[in-house]
C-alpha positions as CSV (number, residue, x, y, z in Angstrom):
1,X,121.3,81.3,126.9
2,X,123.3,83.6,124.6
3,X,123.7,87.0,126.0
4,X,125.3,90.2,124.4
5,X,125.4,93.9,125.7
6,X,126.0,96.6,123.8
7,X,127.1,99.4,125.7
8,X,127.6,103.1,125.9
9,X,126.0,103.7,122.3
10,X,124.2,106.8,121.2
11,X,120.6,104.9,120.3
12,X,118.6,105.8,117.3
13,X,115.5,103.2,117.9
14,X,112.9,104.2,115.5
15,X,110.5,102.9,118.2
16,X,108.4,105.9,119.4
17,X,107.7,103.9,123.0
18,X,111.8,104.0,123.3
19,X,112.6,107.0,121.6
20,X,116.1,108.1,121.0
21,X,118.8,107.9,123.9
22,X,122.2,110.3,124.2
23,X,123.8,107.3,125.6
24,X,122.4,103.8,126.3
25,X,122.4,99.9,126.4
26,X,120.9,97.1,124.4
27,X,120.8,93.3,125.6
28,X,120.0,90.6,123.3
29,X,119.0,87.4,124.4
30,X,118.9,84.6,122.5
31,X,118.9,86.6,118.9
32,X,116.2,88.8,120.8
33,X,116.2,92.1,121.5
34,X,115.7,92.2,125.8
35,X,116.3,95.0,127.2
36,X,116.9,98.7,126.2
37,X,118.0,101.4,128.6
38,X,120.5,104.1,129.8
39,X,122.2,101.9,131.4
40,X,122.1,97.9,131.6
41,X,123.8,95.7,134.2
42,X,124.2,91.9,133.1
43,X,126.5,88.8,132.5
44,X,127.0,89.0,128.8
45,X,129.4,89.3,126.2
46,X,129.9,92.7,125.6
47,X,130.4,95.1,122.6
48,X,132.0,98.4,123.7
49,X,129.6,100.9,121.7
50,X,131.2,104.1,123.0
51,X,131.9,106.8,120.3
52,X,129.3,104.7,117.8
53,X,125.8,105.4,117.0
54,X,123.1,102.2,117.6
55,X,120.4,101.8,114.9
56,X,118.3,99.1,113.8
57,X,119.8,97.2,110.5
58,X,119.0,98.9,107.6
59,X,116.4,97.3,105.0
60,X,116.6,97.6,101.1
61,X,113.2,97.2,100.2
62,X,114.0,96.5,96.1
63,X,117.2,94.6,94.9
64,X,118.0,92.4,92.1
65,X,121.2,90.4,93.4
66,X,121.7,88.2,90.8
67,X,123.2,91.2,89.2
68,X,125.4,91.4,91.1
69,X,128.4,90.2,88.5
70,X,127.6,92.5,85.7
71,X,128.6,95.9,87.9
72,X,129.1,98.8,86.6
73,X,127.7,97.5,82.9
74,X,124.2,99.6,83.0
75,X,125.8,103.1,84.0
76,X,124.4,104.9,81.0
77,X,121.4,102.7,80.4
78,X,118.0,103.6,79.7
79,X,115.0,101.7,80.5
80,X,114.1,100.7,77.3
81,X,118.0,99.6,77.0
82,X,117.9,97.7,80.6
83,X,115.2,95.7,79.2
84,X,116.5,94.8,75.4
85,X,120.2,94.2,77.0
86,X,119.5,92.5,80.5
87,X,115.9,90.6,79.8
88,X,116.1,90.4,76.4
89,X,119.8,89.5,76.2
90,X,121.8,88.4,79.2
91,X,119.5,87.2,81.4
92,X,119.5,84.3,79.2
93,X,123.1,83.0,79.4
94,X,123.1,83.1,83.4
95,X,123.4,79.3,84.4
96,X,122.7,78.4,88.3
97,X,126.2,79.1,89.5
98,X,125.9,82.5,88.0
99,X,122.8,83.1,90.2
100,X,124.3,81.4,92.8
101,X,127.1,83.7,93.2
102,X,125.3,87.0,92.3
103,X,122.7,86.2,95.4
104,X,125.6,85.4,97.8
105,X,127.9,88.7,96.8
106,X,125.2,90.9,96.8
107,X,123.7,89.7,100.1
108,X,127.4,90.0,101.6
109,X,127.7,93.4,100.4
110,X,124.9,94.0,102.0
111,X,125.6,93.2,105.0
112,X,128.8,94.8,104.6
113,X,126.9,98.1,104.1
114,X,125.0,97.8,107.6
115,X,121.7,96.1,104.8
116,X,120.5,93.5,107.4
117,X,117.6,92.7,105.5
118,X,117.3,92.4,101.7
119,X,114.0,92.1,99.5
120,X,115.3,90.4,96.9
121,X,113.0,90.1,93.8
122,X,114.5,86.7,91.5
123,X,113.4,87.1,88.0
124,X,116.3,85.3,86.0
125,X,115.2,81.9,87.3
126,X,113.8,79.9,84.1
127,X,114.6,76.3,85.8
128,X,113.9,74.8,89.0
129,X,118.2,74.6,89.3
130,X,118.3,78.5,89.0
131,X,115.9,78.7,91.9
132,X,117.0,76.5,94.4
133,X,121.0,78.3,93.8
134,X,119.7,81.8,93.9
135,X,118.2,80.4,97.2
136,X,120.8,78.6,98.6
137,X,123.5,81.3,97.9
138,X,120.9,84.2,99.8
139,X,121.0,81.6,103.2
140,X,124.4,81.2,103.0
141,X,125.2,84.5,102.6
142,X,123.4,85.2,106.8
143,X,121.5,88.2,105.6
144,X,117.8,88.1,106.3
145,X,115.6,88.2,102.9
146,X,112.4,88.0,101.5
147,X,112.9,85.3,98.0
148,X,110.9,86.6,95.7
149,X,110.3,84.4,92.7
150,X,109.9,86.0,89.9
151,X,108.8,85.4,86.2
152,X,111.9,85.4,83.4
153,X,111.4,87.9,80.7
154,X,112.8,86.7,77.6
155,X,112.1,87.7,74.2
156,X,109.5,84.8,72.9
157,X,111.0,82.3,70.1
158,X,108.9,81.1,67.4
159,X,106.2,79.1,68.7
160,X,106.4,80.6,72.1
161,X,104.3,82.5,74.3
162,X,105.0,86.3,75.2
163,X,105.9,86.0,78.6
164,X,103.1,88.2,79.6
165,X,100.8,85.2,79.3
166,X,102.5,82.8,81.4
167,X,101.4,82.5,84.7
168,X,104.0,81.9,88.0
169,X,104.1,78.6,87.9
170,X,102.1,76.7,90.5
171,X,103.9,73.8,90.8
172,X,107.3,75.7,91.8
173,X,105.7,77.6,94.7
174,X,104.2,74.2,95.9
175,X,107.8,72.6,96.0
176,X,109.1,75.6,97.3
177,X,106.8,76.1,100.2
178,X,106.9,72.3,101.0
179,X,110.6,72.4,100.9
180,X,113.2,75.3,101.2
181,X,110.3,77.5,102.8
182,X,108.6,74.8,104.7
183,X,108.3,77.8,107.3
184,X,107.9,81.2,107.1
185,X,110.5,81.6,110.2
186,X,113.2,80.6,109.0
187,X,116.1,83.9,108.1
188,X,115.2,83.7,104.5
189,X,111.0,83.8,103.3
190,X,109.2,83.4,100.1
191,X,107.2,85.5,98.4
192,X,106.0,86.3,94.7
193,X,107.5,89.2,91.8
194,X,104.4,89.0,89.3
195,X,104.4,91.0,86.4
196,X,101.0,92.4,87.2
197,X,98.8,94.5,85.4
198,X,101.9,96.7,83.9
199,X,103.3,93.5,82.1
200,X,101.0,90.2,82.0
201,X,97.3,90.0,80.7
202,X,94.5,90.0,83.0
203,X,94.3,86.1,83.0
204,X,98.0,86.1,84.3
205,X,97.6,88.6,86.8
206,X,94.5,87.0,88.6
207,X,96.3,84.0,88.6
208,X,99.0,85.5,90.1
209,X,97.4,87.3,93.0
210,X,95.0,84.3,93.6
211,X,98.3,82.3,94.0
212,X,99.9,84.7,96.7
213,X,96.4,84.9,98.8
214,X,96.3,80.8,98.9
215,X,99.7,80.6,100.1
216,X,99.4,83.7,102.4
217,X,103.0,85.3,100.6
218,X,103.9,89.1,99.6
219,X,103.0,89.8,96.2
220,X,105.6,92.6,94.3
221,X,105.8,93.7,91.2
222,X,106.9,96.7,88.6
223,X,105.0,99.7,87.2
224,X,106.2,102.0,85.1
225,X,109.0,101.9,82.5
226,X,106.9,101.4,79.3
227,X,103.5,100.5,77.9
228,X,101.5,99.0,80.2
229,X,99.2,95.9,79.5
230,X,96.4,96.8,81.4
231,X,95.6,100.5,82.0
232,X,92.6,99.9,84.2
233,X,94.3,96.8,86.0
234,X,94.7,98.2,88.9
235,X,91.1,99.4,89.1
236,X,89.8,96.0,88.1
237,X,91.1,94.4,91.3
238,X,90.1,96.7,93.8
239,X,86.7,96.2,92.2
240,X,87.5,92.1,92.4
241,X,88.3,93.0,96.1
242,X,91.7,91.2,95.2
243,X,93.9,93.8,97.3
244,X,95.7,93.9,100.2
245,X,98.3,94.3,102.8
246,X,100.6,92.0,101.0
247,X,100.6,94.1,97.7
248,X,103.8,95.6,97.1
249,X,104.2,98.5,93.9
250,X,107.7,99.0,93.0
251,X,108.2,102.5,91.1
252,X,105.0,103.3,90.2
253,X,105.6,107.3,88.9
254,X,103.3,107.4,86.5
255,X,100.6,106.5,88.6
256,X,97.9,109.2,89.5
257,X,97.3,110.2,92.5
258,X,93.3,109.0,93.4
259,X,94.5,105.5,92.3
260,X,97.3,105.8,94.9
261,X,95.3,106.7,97.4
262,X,92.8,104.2,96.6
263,X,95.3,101.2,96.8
264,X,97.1,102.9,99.8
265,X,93.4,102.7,101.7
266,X,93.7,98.9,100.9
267,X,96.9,98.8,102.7
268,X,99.2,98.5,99.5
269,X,103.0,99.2,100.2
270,X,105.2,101.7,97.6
271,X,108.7,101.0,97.5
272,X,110.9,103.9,95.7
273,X,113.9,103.4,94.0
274,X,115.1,106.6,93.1
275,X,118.8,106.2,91.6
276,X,117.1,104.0,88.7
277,X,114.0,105.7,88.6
278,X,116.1,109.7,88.1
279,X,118.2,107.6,85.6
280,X,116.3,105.8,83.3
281,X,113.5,108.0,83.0
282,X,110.4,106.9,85.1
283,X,109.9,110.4,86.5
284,X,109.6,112.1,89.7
285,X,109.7,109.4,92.3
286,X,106.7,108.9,94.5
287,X,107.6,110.1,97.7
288,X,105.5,113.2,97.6
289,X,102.3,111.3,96.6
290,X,102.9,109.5,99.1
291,X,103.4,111.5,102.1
292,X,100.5,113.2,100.8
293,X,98.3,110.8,101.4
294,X,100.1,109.6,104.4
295,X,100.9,106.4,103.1
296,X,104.3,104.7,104.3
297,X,107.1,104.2,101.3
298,X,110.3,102.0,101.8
299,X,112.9,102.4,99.1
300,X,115.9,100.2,97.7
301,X,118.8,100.4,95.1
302,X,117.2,98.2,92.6
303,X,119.8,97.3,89.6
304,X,123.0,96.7,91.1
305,X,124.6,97.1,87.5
306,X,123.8,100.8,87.9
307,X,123.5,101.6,91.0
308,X,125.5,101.5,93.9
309,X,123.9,98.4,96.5
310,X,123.9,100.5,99.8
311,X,121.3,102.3,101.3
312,X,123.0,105.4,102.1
313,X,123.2,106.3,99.1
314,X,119.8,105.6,98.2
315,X,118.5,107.5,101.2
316,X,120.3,110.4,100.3
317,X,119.4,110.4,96.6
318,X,115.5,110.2,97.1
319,X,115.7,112.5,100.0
320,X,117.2,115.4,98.4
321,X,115.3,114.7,94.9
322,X,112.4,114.9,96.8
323,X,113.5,118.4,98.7
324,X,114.4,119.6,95.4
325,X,111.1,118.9,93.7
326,X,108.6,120.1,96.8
327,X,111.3,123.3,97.1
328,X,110.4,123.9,93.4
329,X,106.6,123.4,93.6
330,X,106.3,125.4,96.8
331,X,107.8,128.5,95.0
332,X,105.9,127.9,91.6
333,X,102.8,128.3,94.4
334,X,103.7,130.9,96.3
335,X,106.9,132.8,94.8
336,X,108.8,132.1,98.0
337,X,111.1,129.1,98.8
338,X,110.2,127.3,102.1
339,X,111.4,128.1,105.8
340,X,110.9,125.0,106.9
341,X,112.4,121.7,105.4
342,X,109.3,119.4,103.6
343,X,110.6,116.1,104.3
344,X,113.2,115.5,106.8
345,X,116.5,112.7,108.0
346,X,114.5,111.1,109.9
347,X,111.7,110.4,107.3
348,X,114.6,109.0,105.0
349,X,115.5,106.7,108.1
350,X,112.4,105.4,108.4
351,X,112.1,104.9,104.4
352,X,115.5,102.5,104.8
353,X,114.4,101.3,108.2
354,X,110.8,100.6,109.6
355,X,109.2,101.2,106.4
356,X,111.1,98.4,105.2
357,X,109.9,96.0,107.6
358,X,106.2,96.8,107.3
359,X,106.6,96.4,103.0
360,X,108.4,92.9,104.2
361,X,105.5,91.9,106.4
362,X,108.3,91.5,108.7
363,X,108.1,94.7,110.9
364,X,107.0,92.9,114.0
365,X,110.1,91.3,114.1
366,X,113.1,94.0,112.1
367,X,113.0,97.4,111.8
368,X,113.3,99.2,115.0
369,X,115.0,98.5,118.2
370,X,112.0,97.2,120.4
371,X,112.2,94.6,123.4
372,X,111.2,91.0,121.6
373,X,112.1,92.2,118.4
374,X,115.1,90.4,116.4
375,X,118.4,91.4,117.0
376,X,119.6,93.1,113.7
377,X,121.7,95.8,114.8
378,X,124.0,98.0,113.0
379,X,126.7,100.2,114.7
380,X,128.5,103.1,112.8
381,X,131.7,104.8,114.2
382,X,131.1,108.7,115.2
383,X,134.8,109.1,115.2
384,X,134.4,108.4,111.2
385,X,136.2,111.2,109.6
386,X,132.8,111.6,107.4
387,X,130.8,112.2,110.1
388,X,132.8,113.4,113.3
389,X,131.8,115.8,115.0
390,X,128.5,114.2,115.5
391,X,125.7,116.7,116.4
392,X,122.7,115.1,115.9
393,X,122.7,111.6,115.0
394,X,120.0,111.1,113.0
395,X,121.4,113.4,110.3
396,X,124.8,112.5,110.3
397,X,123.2,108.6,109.2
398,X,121.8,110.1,106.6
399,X,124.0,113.0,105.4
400,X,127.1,111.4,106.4
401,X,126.9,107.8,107.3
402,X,128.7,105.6,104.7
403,X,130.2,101.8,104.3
404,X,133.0,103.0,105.4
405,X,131.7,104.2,109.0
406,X,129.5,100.6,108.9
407,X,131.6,99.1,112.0
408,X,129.0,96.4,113.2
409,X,126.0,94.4,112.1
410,X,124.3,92.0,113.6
411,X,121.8,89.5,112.2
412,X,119.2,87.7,114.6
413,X,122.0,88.4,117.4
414,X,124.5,86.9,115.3
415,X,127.9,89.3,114.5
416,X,128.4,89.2,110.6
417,X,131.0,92.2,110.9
418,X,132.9,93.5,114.1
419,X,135.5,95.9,113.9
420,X,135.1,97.4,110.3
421,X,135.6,93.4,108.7
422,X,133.1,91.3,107.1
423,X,133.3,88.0,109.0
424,X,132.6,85.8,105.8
425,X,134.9,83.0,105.1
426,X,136.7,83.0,102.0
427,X,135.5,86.2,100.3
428,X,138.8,86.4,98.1
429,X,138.0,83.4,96.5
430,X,134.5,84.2,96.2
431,X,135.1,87.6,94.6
432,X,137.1,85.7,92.3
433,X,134.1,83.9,91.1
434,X,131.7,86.6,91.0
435,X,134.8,88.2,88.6
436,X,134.7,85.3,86.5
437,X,131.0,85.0,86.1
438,X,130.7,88.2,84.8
439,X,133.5,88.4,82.6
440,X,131.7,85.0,81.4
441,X,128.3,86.5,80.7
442,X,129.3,89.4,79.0
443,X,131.5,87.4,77.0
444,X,128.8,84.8,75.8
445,X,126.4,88.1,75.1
446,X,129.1,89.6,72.9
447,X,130.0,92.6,75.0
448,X,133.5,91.2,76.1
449,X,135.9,89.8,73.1
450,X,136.9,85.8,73.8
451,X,140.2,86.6,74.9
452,X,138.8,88.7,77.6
453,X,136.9,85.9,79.4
């Protein structure tokens, strides 16, 4: 039996049954969370938690990895730009190794920003090969994930079809689940990015969601960010009793506020991205909606070629767009600004944390610190310069927490970082490559001259 204590932490569980403690003790067993207390006696390993603050691995509910190369490219992009530039144009010169690498660095950075869980939604894979490497570098990376294979969206040659009429193709998902994702237990699941009603006909879209329920996987996908296919799509398959628990919206601004509700009823998870959503003009995130209608919302960083791939940031950005936005409405209703704040740290914790989980499917097993649960586990130094003194820690996560206070994550009971290092073999060499993808992309698009490359 494996056995690790961490000891003398101050404990932010996100379990209501354990609550919060000043200063306590978690045991893992065997990957497993056993024990939680204020103080635990046991032959173990130990991690010397004193002066850190104990939290349940964050979860970035919305990422597209195999960006990860082309950093720092889509700062100043628009929608309409993201999708002429990236689907219409470089998506189409990334070969297997370029997806290979983009999963794995992304994934690591992850981890190294206390992400222990990734949903990671895989749209640049036109050939079985660009599968199986975006795959292959998200389990070698250690981070848990949810795959989720997505549909290419290239600009259609002569003689081709539009991309919203081709349907996910069955015969991938049938290889996939019978190899790779044999099981659903394993660190890294399958599920499905369809275009849905926002981009695919209604032909596509049934065939879509049909193809999720048979094979029992999570079913994401986009709304918002242009014209979209099917106005009353959504309305057609709550009518067709086609929704579920395992819908997932992603963005979804423009939606109004009885449909919301109506999908919400049906169990549907919202996942915010707010960075990308403020910046490339979707409109006011959906967090008020959705705590209206007391519907749970996880969010995520989306597009790491604009935004930043750690989830403090993102909680801080849709936390304080969403004060800002209430604030304003509040006064326009009553002249007065509030007393009291309208959405709080600890909702944005649970966004990043629990919320997460339950868009995953997964939060019987991630997302809070619970007996049985898995052990991911991230520990942040209160002596941080950016967040010492600590008063409260639930607010200094959010307000203050950063990579650089990100001392410890574990995965399934498994240390990925101790001590402020990422314990990944190799990373110079595979920063290197990530490098040279990029520069290799770009260069084959036309944005970089030869010489560059």
């Amino acid at each position: 039996m494996t056995r690790l204590l961490i000891k003398g932490g101050s404990i932010v569980s996100m379990d209501p049954a354990i609550k919060d403690l000043p200063r306590g003790d978690v045991l893992v067993e065997n990957g497993r969370i056993a024990a939680i207390a204020p103080e635990l006696a046991a032959e173990a390993e130990t991690i010397d938690a004193a002066g850190m603050i104990v939290l349940p691995g964050l979860i970035n509910a919305h990422v597209h990895t195999w960006q990860s190369a082309l950093r720092g490219v889509a700062g100043d992009w628009t929608v309409a730009k993201y999708m002429q530039a990236m689907h219409g144009g470089l998506a189409g010169y990334f070969q297997p190794d370029d997806v290979h690498i983009g999963n794995l660095m992304g994934a690591l950075n992850a981890l190294n920003s206390g992400t222990t869980t990734l949903v990671d939604w895989c749209h640049v894979n036109r050939t079985p090969e660009h599968t199986d490497a975006a795959v292959e570098g998200l389990f070698a990376s250690g981070a848990r994930t949810v795959f989720l294979h997505g549909s290419p969206k290239p600009d259609a040659r002569p003689g081709e079809k539009h991309y919203s009429e081709v349907p996910m193709p069955r015969g991938e998902i049938e290889r996939l689940r019978k190899g790779r994702f044999a099981s659903q237990d394993s660190l890294v699941t399958l599920g499905l990015a369809i275009l849905g009603p926002s981009y695919s006909t209604r032909d596509v879209t049934l065939s879509d969601v049909r193809l999720a329920r048979e094979f029992g996987l999570i079913v994401s996908m986009h709304v918002g960010g242009g014209a979209v296919l099917q106005p009353d799509g959504f309305q057609r398959l709550l009518e067709d009793g086609l929704v579920g628990a395992n819908f997932n919206i992603v963005h979804g601004n423009d939606m109004k506020a009885d449909l919301i509700r109506a999908l919400a009823g049906k169990g549907v998870q919202f996942t915010s991205t707010a960075e990308i959503e403020l910046q490339m003009g979707y409109g006011d995130p959906l967090t008020g909606v959705l705590q209206s209608c007391g519907s749970p919302m996880s969010i995520g960083t989306d597009v790491e070629p604009a935004a930043r791939g750690d989830m403090f940031s993102a909680m801080r950005t849709t936390l304080q767009h969403e004060r800002h936005r209430r604030t304003l409405e509040i006064f326009a209703e009553t002249g007065s600004r509030p007393l009291e704040m309208p959405v709080t740290c600890r909702h944005a914790l649970e966004w990043a944390t629990i919320n997460g989980a339950r868009m995953a499917g997964i939060d019987a097993q991630v997302g809070s610190l619970t007996p049985g649960k898995q052990a991911d586990i991230l520990l942040l130094r209160a002596d941080d310069l950016a967040m010492f003194p600590v008063t409260d820690p639930v607010p200094s996560v959010v307000m203050q927490g950063g990579i650089a206070s990100v001392d410890t994550v574990l995965v399934a009971g498994r240390v990925v970082k101790r001590g402020g290092r990422l314990l990944h073999p190799a990373l110079a060499e595979k920063k290197a490559a990530l490098k040279k993808s990029g520069e290799r992309i770009l260069t084959d698009f036309g944005l970089l001259p030869r010489e560059a490359a």
